[in-house]
VOGU-3710 file (C-alpha; in Angstrom, 3 decimals, decimal comma):
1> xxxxxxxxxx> 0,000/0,000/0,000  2,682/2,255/0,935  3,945/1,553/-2,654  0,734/2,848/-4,403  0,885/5,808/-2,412  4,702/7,233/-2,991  3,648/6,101/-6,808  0,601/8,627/-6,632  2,818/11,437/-4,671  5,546/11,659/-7,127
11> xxxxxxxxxx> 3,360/11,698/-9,935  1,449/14,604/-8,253  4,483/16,380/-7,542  5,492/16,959/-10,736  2,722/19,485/-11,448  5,155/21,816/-8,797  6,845/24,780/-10,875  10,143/26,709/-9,551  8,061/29,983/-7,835  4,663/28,216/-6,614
21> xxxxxxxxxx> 3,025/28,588/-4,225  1,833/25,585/-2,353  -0,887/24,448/-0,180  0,396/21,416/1,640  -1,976/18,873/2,988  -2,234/16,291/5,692  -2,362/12,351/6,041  -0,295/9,533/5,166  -0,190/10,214/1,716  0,484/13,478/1,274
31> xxxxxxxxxx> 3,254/12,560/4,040  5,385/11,725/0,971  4,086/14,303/-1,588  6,006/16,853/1,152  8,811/14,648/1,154  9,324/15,357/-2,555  8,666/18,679/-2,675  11,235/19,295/0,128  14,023/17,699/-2,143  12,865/20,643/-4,846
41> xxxxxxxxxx> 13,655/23,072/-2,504  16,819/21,451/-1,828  17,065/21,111/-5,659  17,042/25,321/-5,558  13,508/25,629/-6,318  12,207/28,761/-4,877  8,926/27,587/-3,660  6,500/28,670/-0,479  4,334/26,644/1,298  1,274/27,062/3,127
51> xxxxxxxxxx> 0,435/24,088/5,539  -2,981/22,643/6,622  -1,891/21,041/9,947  0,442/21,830/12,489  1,745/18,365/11,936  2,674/19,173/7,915  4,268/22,230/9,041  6,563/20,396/11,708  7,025/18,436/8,495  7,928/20,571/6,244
61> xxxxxxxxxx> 10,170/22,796/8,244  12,273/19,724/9,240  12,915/19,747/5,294  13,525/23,927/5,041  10,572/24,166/3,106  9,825/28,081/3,206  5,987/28,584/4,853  3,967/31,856/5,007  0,294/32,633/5,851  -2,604/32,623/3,560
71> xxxxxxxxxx> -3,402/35,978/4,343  0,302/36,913/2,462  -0,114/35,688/-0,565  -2,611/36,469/-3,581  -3,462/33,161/-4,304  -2,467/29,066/-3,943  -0,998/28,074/-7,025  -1,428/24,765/-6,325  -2,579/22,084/-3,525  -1,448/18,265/-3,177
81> xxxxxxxxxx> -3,687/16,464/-0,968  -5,109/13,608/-0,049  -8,403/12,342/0,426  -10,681/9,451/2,428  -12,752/8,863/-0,691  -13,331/9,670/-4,198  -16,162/9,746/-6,128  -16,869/9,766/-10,520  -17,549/13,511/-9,616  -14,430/14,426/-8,205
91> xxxxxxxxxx> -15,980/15,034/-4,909  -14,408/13,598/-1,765  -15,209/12,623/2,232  -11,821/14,335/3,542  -11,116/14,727/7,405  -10,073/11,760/9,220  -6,980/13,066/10,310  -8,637/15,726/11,626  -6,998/18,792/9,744  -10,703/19,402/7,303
101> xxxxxxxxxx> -11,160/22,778/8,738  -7,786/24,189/7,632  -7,790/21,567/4,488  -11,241/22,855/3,233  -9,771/26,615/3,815  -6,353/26,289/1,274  -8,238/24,264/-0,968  -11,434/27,186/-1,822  -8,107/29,372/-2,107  -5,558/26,777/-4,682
111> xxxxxxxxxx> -6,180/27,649/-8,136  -5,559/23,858/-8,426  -6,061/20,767/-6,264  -4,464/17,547/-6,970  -5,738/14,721/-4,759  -3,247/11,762/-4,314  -4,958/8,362/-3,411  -4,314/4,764/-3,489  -7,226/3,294/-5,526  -8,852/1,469/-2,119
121> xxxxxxxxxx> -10,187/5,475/-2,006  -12,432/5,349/-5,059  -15,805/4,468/-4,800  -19,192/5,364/-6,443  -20,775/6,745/-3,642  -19,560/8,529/-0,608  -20,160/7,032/2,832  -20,318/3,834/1,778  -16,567/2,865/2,970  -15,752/5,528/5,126
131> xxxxxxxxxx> -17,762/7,954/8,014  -18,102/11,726/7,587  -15,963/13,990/9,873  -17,874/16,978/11,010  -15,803/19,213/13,101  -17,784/20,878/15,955  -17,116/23,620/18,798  -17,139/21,685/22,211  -19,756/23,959/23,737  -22,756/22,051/24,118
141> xxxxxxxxxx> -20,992/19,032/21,297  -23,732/16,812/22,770  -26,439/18,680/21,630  -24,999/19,361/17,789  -24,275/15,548/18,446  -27,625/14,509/18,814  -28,821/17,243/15,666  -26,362/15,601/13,547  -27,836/12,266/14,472  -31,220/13,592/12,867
151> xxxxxxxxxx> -29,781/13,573/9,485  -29,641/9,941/9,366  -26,262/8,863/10,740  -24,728/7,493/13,820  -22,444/10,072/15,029  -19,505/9,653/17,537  -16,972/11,563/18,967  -13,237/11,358/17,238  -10,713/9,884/20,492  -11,019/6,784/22,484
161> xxxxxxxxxx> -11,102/8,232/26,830  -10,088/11,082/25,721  -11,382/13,355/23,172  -9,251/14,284/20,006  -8,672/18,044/19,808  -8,013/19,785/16,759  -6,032/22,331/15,874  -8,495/24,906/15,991  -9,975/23,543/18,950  -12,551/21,876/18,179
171> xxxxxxxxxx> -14,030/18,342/18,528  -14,772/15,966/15,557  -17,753/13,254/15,198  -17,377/10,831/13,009  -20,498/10,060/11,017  -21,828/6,657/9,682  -24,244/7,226/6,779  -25,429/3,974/5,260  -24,430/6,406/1,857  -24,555/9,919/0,746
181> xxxxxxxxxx> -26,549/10,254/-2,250  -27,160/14,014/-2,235  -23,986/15,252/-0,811  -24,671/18,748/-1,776  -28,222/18,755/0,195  -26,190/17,125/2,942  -23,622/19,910/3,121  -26,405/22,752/3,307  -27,949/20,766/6,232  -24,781/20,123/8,139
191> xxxxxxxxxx> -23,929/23,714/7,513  -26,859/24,841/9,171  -26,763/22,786/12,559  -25,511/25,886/15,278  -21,958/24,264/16,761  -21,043/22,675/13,687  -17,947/24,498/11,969  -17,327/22,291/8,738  -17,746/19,422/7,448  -15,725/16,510/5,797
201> xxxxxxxxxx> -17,559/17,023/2,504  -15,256/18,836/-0,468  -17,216/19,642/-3,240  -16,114/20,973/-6,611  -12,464/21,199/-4,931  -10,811/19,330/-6,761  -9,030/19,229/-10,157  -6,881/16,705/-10,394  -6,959/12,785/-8,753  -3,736/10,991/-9,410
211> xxxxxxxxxx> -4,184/7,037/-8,073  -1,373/5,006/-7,408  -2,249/1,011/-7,997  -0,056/-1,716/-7,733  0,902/-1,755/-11,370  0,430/2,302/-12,885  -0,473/5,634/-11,770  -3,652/6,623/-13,274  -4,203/10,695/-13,392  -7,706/11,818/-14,046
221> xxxxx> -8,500/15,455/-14,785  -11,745/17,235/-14,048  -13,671/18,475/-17,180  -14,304/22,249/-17,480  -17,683/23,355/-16,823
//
């Protein structure tokens, strides 16, 4: 598996050009995307990066990756990231690391975003592998809990004795759908639950998917509306 995934990073990482910008994303695979891009910079590529995690920017300063803020630059050239599923649409159930908040943010701002999976990720419907992160202030979390519930999942808190805190705060539940067949009707009702801050679902995000599989990398691009 591991395999698939460096397969699917360096393919993605080729889309970098000396004087991006760069949104740089969180999980396992994208682990290795920031690996790569680190030996560009070592390479003399002048490139910035903007991370999504506190984790990917322990990361990528351990490789003298140059970071800045969002609020510095004019736009993301371009965001490598990975996903928890993929559907025909492009759209995807990210989260379950637990970085969606800041994820979501650099991805409305990346003028591209590549998504780097191994193909266990693709599916036809979303929810059917996988449960929805919905990240949620901890004021009153039982209450949004028990709203989110209402929408037809079974929602429970991210952590084992202890809950998991994110790094804006916040709690996450992790929500079982039996599938989401209307994600975008699903993301307005989410959206609307007071407590709730996002939501796992990115739709229309994405640009790119590049899947790494035991024998190729496949790279699929969205079509232009």
């Amino acid at each position: 598996m591991s395999e698939m995934k460096i397969k699917a990073a360096k393919k993605a990482v080729e889309y970098v050009e000396d004087g991006m910008v760069l949104g740089l994303g969180t999980g396992s695979t994208t682990k290795f995307a920031v690996d790569e891009i680190g030996k560009l910079v070592a390479n003399g590529y002048d490139l910035v990066g903007i991370p999504t995690s506190i984790e990917t920017e322990k990361q990528a300063r351990s490789l003298n990756i140059p970071l800045t803020d969002l609020e510095c630059v004019d736009h993301i050239d371009l965001t490598i990231d990975g996903a928890d599923e993929v559907d025909p649409n492009f759209n995807l159930i990210k989260g379950l690391g637990g970085a969606l908040l800041r994820e979501k943010i650099v991805a409305y701002y990346s003028q591209k975003e590549i998504i780097i999976v191994d193909s266990s990720k693709i599916v036809n419907v979303l929810g059917t592998r996988v449960s929805l992160p919905v990240e949620v202030i901890q004021f009153s979390h039982k209450k949004t809990k028990e709203a989110l519930e209402r929408l037809g999942c079974v929602a429970k808190l991210c952590g084992a004795e202890v809950p998991f805190v994110t790094d804006n705060g916040n709690y996450i539940y992790d929500c079982k759908f039996t599938s989401i067949l209307e994600p975008y009707g699903l993301e307005s009702r989410l959206n609307s639950i007071p407590g709730v801050v996002e939501n796992g679902l990115f739709l229309d995000l994405a640009s790119h998917v590049v899947i790494g599989t035991e024998n190729e990398t496949r790279i699929l691009e969205k079509k232009a509306d």
